[in-house]
PyMOL commands that place a pseudoatom at each C-alpha (Angstrom):
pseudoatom trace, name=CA, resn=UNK, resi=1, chain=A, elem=C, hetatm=0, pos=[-15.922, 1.785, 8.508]
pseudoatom trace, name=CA, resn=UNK, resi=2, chain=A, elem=C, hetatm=0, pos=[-12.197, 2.378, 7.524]
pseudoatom trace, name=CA, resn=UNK, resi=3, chain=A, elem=C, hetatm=0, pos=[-10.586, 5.525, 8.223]
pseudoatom trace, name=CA, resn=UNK, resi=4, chain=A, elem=C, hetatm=0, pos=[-7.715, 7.450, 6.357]
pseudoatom trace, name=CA, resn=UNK, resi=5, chain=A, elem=C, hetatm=0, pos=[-5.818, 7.448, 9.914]
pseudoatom trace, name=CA, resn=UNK, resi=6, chain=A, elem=C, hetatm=0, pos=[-6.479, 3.494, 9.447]
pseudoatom trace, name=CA, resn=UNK, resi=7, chain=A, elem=C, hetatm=0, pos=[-5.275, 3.915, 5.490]
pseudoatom trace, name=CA, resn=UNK, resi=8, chain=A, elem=C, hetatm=0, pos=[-2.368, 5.655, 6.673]
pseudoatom trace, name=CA, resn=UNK, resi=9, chain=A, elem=C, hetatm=0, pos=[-1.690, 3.411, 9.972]
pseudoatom trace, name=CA, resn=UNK, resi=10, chain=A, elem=C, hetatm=0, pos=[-1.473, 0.698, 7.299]
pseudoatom trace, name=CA, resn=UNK, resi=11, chain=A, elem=C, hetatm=0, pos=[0.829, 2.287, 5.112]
pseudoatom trace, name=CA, resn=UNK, resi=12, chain=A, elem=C, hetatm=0, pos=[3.349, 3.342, 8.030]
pseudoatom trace, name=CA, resn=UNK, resi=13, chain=A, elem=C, hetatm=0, pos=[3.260, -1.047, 8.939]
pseudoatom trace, name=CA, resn=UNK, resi=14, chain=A, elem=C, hetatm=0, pos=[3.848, -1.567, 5.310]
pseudoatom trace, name=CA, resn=UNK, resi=15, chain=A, elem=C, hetatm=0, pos=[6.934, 0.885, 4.971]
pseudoatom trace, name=CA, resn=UNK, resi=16, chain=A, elem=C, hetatm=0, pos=[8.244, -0.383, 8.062]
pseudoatom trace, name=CA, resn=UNK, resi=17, chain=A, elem=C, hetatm=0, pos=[8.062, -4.115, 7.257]
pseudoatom trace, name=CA, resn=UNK, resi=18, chain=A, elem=C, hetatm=0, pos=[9.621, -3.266, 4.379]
pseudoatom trace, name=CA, resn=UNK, resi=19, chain=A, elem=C, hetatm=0, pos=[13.075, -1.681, 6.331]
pseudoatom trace, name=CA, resn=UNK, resi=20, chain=A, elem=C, hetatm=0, pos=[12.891, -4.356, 8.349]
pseudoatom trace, name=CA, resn=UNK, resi=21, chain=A, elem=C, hetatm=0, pos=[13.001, -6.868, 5.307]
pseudoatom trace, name=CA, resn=UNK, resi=22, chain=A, elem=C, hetatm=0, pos=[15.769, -4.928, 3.843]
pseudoatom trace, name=CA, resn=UNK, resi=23, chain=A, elem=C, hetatm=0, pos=[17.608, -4.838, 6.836]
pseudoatom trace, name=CA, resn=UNK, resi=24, chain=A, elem=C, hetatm=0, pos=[17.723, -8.469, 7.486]
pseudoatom trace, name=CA, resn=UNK, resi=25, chain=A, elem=C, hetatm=0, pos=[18.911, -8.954, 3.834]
pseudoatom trace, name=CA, resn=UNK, resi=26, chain=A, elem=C, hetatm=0, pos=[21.851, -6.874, 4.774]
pseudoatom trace, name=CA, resn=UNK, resi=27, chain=A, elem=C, hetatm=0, pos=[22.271, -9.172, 8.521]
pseudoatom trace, name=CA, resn=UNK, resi=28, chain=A, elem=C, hetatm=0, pos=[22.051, -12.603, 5.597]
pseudoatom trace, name=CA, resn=UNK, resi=29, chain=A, elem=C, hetatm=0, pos=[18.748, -13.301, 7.565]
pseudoatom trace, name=CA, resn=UNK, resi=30, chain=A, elem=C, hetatm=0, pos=[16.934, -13.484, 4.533]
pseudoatom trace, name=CA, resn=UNK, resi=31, chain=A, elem=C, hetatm=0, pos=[17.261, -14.332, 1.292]
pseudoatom trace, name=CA, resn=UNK, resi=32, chain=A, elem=C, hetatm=0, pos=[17.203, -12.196, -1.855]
pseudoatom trace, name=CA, resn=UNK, resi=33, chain=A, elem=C, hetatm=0, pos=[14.814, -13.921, -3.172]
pseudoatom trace, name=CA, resn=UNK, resi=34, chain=A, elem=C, hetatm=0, pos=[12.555, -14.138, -0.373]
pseudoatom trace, name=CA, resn=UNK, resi=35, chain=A, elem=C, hetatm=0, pos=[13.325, -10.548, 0.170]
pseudoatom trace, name=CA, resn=UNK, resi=36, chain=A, elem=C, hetatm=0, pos=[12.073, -9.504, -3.593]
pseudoatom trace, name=CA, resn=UNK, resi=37, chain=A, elem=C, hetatm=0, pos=[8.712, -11.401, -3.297]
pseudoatom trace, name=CA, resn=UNK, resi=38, chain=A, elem=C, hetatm=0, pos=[8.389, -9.849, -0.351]
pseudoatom trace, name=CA, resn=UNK, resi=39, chain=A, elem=C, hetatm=0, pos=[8.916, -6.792, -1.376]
pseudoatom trace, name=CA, resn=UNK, resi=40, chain=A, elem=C, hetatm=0, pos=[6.458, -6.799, -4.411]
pseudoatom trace, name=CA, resn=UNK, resi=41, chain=A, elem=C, hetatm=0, pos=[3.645, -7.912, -2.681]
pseudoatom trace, name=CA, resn=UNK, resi=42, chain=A, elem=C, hetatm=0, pos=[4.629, -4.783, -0.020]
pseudoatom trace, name=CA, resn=UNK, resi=43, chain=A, elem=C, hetatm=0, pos=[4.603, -2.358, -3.006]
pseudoatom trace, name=CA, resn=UNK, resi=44, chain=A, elem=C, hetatm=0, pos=[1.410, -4.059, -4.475]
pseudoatom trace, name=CA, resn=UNK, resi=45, chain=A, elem=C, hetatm=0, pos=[-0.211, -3.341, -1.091]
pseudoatom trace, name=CA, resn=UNK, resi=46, chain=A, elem=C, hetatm=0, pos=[1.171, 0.082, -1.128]
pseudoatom trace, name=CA, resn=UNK, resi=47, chain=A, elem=C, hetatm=0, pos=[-0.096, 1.229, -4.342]
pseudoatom trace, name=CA, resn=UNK, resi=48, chain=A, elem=C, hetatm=0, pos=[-3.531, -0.080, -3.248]
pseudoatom trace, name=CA, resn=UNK, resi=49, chain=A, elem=C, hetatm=0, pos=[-3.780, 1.506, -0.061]
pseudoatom trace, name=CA, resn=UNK, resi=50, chain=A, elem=C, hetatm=0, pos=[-2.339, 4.898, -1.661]
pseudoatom trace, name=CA, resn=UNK, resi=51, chain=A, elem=C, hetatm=0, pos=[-5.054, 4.461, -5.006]
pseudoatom trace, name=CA, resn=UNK, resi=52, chain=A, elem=C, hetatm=0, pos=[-7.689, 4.042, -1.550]
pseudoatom trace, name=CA, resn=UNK, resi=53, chain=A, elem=C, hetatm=0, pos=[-6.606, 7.002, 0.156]
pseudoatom trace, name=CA, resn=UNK, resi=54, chain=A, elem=C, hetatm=0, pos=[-6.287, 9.080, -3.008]
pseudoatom trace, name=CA, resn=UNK, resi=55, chain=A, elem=C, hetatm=0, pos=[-9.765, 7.938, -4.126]
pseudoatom trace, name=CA, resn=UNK, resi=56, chain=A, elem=C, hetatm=0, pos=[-11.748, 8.727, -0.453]
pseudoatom trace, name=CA, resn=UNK, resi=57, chain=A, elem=C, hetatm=0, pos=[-10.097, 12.429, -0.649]
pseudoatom trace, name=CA, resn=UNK, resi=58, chain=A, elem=C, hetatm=0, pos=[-11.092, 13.065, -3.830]
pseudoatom trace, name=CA, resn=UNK, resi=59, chain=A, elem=C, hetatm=0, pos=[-14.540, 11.549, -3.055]
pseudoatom trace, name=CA, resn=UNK, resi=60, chain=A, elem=C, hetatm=0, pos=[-14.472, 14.285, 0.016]
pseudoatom trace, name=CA, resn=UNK, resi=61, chain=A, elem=C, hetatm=0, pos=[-13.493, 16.833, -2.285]
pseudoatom trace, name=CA, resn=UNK, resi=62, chain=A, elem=C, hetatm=0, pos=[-16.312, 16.743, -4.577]
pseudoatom trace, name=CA, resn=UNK, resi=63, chain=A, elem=C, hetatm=0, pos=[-18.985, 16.090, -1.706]
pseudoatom trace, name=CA, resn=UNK, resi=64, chain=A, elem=C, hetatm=0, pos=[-18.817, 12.351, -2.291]
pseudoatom trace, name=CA, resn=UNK, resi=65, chain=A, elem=C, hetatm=0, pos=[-18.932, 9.945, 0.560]
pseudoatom trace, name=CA, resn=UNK, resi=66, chain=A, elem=C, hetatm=0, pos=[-15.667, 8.658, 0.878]
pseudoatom trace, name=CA, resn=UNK, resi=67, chain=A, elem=C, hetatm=0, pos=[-17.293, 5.010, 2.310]
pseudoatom trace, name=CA, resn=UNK, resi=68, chain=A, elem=C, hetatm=0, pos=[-18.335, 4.591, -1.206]
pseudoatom trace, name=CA, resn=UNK, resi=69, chain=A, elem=C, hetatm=0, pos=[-14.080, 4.501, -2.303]
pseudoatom trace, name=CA, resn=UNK, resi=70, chain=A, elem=C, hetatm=0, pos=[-13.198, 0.973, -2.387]
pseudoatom trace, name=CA, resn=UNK, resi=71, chain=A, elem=C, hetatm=0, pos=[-9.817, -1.011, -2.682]
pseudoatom trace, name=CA, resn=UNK, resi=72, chain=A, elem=C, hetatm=0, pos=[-9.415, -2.016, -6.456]
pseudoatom trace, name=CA, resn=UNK, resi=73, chain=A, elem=C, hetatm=0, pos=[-7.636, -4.974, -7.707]
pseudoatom trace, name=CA, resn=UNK, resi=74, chain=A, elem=C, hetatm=0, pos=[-3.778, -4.477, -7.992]
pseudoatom trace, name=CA, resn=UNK, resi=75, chain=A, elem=C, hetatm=0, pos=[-3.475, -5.268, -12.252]
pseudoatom trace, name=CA, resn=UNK, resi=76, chain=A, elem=C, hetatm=0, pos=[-6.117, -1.731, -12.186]
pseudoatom trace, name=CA, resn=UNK, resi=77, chain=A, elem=C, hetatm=0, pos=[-4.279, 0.282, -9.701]
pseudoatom trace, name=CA, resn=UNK, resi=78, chain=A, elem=C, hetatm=0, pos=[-0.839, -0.587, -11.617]
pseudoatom trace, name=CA, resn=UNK, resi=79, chain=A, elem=C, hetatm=0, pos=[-1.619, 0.625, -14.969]
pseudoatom trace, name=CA, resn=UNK, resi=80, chain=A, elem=C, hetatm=0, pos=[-2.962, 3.803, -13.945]
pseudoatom trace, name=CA, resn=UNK, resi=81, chain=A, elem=C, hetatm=0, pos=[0.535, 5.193, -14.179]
pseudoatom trace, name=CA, resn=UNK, resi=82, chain=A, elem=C, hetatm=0, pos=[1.198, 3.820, -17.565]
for i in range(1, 82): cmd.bond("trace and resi %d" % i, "trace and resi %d" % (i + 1))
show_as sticks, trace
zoom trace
């Protein structure tokens, strides 16, 4: 059973992968395009793992069971903003 401390553990790895990729662009220890794929398949996760988290509080919120939220496939969770 996943936790939001596990949601949020996951999110704090992604962010930091992510300054770590960006710094070793700056160092040359990457390159930019290795860096940008990279980096949109960190956001991707990010938006899913956010769209998880949003949908177990809400879930909570309304007396749901938050088990029942479920990790929906990145092409939904990016055109919810659109």
């Amino acid at each position: 059973m996943v936790q939001d401390s596990d949601i949020l553990a996951r999110i704090n790895d992604l962010i930091d992968e992510e300054h770590t990729l960006r710094r070793k662009l700056a160092e040359g220890d990457v390159s930019s395009e290795d860096e940008n794929d990279r980096i949109v398949t960190l956001e991707r996760a990010l938006d899913q793992c956010w769209d998880l988290l949003r949908q177990r509080r809400a879930r909570r919120e309304f007396g749901e069971d938050p088990d029942e939220a479920g990790v929906r496939p990145i092409d939904e969770v990016e055109t919810y903003g659109q």
